[in-house]
C-alpha positions as a printed NumPy array, in Angstrom:
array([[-36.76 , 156.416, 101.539],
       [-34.565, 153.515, 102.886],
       [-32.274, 151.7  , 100.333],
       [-31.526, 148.361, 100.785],
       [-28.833, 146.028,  98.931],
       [-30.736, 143.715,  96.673],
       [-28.618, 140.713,  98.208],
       [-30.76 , 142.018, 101.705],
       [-33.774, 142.157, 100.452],
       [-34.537, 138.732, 102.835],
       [-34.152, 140.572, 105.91 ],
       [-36.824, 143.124, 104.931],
       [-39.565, 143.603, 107.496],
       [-42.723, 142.654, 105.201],
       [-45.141, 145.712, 106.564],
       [-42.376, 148.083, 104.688],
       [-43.64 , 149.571, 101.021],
       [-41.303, 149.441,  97.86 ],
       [-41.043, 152.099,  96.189],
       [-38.648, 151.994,  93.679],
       [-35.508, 149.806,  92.804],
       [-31.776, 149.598,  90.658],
       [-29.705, 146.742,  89.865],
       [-27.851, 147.254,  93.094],
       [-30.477, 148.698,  95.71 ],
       [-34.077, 148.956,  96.363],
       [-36.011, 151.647,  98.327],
       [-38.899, 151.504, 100.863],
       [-41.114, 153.565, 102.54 ],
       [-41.831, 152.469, 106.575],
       [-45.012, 152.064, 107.872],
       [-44.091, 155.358, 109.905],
       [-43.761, 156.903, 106.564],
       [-46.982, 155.788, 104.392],
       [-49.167, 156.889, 107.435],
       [-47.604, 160.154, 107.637],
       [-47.303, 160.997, 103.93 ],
       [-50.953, 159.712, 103.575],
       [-51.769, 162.23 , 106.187],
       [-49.707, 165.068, 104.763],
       [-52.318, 164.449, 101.321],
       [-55.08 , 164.575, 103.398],
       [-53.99 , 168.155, 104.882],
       [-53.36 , 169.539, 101.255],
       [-56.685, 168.746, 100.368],
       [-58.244, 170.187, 103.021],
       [-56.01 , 173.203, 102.517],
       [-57.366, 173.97 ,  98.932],
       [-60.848, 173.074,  99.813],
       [-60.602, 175.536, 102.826],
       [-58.547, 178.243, 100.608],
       [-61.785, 178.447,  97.779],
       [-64.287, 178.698, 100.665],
       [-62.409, 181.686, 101.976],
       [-61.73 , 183.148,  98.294],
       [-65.686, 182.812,  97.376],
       [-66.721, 183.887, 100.877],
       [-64.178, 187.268, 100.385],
       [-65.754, 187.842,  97.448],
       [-69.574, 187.643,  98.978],
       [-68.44 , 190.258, 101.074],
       [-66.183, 192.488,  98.384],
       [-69.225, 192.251,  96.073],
       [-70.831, 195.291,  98.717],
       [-68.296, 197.598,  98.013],
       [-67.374, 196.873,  94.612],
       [-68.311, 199.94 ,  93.251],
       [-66.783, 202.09 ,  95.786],
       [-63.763, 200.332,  95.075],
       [-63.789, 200.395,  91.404],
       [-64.357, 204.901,  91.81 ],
       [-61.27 , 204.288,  93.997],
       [-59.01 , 203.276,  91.573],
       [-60.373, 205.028,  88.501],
       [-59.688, 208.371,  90.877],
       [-56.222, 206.859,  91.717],
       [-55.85 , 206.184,  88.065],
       [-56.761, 210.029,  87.318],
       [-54.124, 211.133,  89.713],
       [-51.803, 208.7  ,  88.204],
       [-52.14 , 210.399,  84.957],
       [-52.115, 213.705,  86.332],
       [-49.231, 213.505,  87.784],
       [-47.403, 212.255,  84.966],
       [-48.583, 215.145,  82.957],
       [-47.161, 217.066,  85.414],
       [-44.081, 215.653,  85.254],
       [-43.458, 216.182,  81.931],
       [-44.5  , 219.297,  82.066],
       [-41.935, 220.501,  84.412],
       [-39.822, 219.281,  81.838],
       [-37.554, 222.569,  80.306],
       [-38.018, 222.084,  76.639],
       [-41.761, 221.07 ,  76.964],
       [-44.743, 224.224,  76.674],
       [-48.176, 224.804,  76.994],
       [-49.69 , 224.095,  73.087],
       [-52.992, 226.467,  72.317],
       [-55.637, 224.267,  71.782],
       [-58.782, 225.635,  69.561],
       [-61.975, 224.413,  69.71 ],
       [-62.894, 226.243,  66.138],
       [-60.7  , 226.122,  63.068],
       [-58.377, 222.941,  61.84 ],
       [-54.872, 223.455,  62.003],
       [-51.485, 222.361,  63.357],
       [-49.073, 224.726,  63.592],
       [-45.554, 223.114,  65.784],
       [-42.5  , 225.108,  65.89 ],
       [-38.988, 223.382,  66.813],
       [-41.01 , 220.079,  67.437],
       [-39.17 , 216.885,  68.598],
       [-40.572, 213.307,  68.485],
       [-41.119, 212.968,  72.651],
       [-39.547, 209.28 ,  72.899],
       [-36.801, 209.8  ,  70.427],
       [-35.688, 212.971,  72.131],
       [-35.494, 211.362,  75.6  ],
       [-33.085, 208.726,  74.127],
       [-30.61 , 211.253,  72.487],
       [-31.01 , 213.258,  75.254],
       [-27.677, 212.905,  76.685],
       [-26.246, 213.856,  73.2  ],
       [-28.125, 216.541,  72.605],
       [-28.663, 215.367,  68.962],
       [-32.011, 215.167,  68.387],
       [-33.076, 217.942,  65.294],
       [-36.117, 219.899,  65.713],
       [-38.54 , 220.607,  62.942],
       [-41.612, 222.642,  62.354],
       [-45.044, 221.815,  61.421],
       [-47.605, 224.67 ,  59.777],
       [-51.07 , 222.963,  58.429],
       [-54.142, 224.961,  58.443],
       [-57.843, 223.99 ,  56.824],
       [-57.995, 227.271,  54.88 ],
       [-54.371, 227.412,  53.62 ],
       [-51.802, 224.414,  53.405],
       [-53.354, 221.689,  54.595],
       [-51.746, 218.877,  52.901],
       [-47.579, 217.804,  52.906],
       [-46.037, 215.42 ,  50.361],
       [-42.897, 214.439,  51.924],
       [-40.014, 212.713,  49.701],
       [-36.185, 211.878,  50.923],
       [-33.346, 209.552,  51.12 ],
       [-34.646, 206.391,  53.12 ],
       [-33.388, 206.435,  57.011],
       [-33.28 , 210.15 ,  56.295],
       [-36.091, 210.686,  59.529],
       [-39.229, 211.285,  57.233],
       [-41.454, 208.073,  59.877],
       [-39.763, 210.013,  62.664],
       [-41.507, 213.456,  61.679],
       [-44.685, 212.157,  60.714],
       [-44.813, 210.417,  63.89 ],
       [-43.977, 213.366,  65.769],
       [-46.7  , 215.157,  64.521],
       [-48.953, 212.942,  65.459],
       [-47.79 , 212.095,  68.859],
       [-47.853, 215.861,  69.915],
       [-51.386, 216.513,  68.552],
       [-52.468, 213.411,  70.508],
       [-50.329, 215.484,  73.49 ],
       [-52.078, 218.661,  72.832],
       [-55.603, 217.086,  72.922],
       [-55.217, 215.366,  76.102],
       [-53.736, 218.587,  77.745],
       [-50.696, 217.801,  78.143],
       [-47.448, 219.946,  77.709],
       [-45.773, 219.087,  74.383],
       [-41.893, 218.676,  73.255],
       [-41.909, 222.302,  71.218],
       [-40.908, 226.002,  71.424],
       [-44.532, 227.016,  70.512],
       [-47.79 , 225.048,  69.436],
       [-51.112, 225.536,  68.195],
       [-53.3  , 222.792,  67.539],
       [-56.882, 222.505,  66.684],
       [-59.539, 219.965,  67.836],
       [-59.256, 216.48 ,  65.141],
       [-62.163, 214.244,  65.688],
       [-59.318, 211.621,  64.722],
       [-56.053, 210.574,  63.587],
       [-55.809, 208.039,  60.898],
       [-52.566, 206.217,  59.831],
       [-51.468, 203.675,  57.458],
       [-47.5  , 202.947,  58.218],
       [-44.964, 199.698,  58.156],
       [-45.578, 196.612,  55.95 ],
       [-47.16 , 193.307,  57.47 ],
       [-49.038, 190.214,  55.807],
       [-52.155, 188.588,  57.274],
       [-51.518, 184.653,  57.261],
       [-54.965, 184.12 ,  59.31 ],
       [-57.173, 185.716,  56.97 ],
       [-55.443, 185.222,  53.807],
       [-54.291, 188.925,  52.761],
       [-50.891, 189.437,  51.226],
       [-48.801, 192.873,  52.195],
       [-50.149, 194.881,  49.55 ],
       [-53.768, 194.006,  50.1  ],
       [-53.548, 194.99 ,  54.251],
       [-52.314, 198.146,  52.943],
       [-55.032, 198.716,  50.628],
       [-57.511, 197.308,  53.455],
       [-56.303, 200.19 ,  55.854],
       [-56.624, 202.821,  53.234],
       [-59.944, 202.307,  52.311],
       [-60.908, 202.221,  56.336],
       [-59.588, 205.683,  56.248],
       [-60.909, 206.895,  53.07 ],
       [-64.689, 205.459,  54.922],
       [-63.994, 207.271,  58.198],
       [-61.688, 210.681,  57.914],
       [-63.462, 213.721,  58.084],
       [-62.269, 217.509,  56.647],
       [-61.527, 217.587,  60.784],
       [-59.221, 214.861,  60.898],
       [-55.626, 214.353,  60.599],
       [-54.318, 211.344,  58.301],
       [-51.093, 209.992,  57.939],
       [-49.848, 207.716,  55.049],
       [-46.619, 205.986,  55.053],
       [-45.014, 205.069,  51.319],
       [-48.754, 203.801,  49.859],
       [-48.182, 201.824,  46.861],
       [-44.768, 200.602,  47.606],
       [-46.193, 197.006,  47.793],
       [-47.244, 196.601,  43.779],
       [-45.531, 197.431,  40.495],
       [-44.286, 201.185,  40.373],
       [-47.096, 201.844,  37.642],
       [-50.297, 200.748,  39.722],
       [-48.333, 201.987,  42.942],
       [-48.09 , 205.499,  41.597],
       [-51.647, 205.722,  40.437],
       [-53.062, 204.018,  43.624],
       [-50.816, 206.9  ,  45.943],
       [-51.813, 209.498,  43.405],
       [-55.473, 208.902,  43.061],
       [-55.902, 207.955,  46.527],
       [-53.783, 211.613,  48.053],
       [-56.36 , 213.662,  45.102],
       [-58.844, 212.011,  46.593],
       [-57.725, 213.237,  50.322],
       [-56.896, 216.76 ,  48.587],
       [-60.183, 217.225,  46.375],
       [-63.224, 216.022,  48.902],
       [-62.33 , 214.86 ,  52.069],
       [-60.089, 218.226,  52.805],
       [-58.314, 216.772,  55.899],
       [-55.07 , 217.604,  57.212],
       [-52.183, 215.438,  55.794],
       [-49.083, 213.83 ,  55.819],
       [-48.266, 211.759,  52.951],
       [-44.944, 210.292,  53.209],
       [-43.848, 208.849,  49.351],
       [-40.57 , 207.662,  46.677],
       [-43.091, 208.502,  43.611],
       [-41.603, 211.498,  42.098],
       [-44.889, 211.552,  39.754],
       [-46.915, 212.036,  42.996],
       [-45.637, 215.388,  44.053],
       [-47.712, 217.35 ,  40.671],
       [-49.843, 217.594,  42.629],
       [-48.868, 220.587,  44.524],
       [-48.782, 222.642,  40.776],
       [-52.812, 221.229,  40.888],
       [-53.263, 222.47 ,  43.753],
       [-50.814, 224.92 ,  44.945],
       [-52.752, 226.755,  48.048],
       [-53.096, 223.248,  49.266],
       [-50.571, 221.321,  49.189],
       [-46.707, 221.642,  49.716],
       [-43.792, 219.842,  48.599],
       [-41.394, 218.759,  51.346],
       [-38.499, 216.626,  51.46 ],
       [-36.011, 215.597,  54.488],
       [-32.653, 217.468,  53.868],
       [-29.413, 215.253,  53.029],
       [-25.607, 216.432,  51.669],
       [-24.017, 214.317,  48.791],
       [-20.549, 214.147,  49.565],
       [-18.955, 216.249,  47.159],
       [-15.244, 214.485,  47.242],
       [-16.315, 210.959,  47.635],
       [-18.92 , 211.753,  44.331],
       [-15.918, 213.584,  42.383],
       [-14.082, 210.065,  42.806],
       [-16.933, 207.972,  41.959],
       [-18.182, 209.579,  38.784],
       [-16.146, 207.014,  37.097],
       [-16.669, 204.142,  39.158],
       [-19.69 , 202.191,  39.617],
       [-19.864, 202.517,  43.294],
       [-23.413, 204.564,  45.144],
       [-23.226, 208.612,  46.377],
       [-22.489, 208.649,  50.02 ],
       [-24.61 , 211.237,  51.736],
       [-24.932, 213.024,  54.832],
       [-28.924, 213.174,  56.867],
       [-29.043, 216.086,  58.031],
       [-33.07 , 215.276,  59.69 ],
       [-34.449, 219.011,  58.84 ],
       [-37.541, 219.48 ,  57.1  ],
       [-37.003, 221.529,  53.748],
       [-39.255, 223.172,  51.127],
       [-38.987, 221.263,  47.66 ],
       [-38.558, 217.576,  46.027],
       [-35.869, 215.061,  46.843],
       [-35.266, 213.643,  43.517],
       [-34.024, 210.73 ,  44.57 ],
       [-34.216, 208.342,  47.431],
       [-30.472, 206.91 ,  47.522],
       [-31.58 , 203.449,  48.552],
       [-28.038, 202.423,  47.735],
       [-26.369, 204.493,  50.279],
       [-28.334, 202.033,  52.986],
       [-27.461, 199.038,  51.353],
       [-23.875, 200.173,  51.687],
       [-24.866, 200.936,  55.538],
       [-26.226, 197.232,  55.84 ],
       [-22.895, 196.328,  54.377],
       [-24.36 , 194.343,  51.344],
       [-21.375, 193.048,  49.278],
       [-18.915, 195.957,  47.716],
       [-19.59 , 193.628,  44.237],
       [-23.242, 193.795,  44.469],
       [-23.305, 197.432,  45.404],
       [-21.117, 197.99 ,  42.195],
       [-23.843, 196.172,  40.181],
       [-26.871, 197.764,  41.337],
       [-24.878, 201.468,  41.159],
       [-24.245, 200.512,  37.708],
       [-28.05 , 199.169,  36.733],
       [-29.338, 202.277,  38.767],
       [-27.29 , 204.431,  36.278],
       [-28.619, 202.662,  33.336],
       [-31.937, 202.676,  34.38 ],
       [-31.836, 206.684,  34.726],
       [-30.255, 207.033,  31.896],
       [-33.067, 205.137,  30.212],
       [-35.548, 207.416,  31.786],
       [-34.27 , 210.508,  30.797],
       [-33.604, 209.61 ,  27.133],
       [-37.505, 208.972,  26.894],
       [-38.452, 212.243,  28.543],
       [-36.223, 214.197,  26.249],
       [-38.133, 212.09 ,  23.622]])
């Protein structure tokens, strides 16, 4: 563009194109110019027009081989995944899992979670744990524990190296056994639906009864805190009913994850079937002696290991004093927690 002062603008030849203009100057285009940039749109149209004749006419002729190409990469794709398999395999901690055809079980020793343990690596902190279901003995595990105490991380694991196993792939364990599932069913996290209406609580019920519809006595099912989204009352008998339920006639493998004290009778219903398990923690002796009269939560220790028994408690304060809620507000709650056990236990003695 040419400017030209505004107080010029007389001595402008009258074949020149304005463009464009300020208070002070004004721009034009030469004749030079508007032929050439006229040009220049010409040649970009031509350019596209020329570019989708030579795009549909290379696809005419790709069309022939299309499905020798597609084989090609689906073989490439095979390799691909071989070789990863490989990779890991070569890996020093990894082995070769048994895989059965007949019988249902899962039997992991010294498992790790295979993501989890590549990010502590370094560290060398990651804690192994051992997995022993089997259709004709133990088939089901109630798992209880102090919350961040690794109980998602184990179930997970579990599921992650049966998916391993099945695929035939090496797996992040000592030793492993696994048999054939015909799935793996899991109901974890808490979400809402906005689009089609459903509140937490009723996506968690709508995943449950999928798997209570589909899971076989050859499947493996996984279920992450059920209940937690309603009142404790109708969340206890939802978890309860629904785990009998996986116990009694659908006789799948299990992993129930849950806070419900109330929900682990059932292992003195059904004691060749189901086992009591809890994610082991240390209360810190000296900091408890000095808050036993102070309203302040237990600190405790995760130790990650899978242990026989209950955890009677699930020290939810201890993470609110992690998430550093307010020392006052952690003295309340310590203090209603107290009275609200205390309550409890005067009506059972009742």
């Amino acid at each position: 563009m040419i400017e030209v002062k505004n107080s010029l603008l007389s001595s402008v030849p009258s074949d020149w194109v304005k463009v464009g203009s300020t208070k002070a100057v004004s721009r034009f285009h030469s004749p030079f110019i508007v032929e050439n940039y006229r040009h220049l749109n010409q040649l970009r149209e031509q350019l596209v027009l020329d570019c989708n004749a030579e795009w549909l006419n290379f696809l005419d002729h790709f069309s022939e081989y299309y499905h020798s190409v597609l084989k090609a990469v689906n073989h490439l794709a095979t390799v691909d995944c071989i070789f990863s398999l490989a990779k890991v395999a070569k890996q020093g901690a990894y082995c070769r899992p048994v895989v059965q055809d007949k019988g249902k079980k899962i039997i992991i020793k010294k498992g790790r979670h295979p993501v989890i343990d590549v990010l502590l690596g370094e560290q060398d902190q990651y804690v192994p744990n051992s997995t022993n279901l089997s259709g004709d003995k133990e088939r089901v595990m109630i798992i209880t524990g102090p919350n961040m105490g690794g109980k998602s991380s184990y179930i997970k694991q579990v599921a992650l190296i049966t998916i391993m196993a099945q695929i035939g792939s090496y797996v992040p364990a000592e030793e492993s056994t696994v048999g054939i599932v015909d799935g793996i069913f899991t109901r974890m996290g808490a979400a809402d639906n906005i689009y089609k209406g459903r509140s937490t609580f009723m996506e968690e019920l709508t995943d449950t009864a999928e798997i209570i519809r589909k899971a076989t006595s050859s499947s493996l099912v996984i279920l992450d805190e059920l209940g937690r989204g309603t009142s404790t009352h109708d969340g206890i008998a939802i978890a309860y009913a629904t785990l009998e339920h996986f116990i009694r006639d659908v006789k799948s493998l299990t992993l129930f994850v849950t806070h419900y004290p109330s929900v682990c009778d059932l292992e003195k219903i059904y004691p060749e079937q189901v086992g009591n398990y809890h994610m082991a923690f240390l209360v810190n002796e000296e900091e408890s002696e000095q808050q036993k009269d102070e309203e302040n939560p237990e600190f405790i220790t995760f130790l990650y290991q899978i242990t026989r028994g209950v955890a009677a408690r699930s020290y939810g304060l201890n993470v609110a004093k992690l998430a550093d809620v307010p020392e006052e507000i952690l003295k309340k709650a310590a203090h209603k927690s107290k009275e609200l056990e205390g309550l409890v236990n005067m009506k059972r003695s009742e």
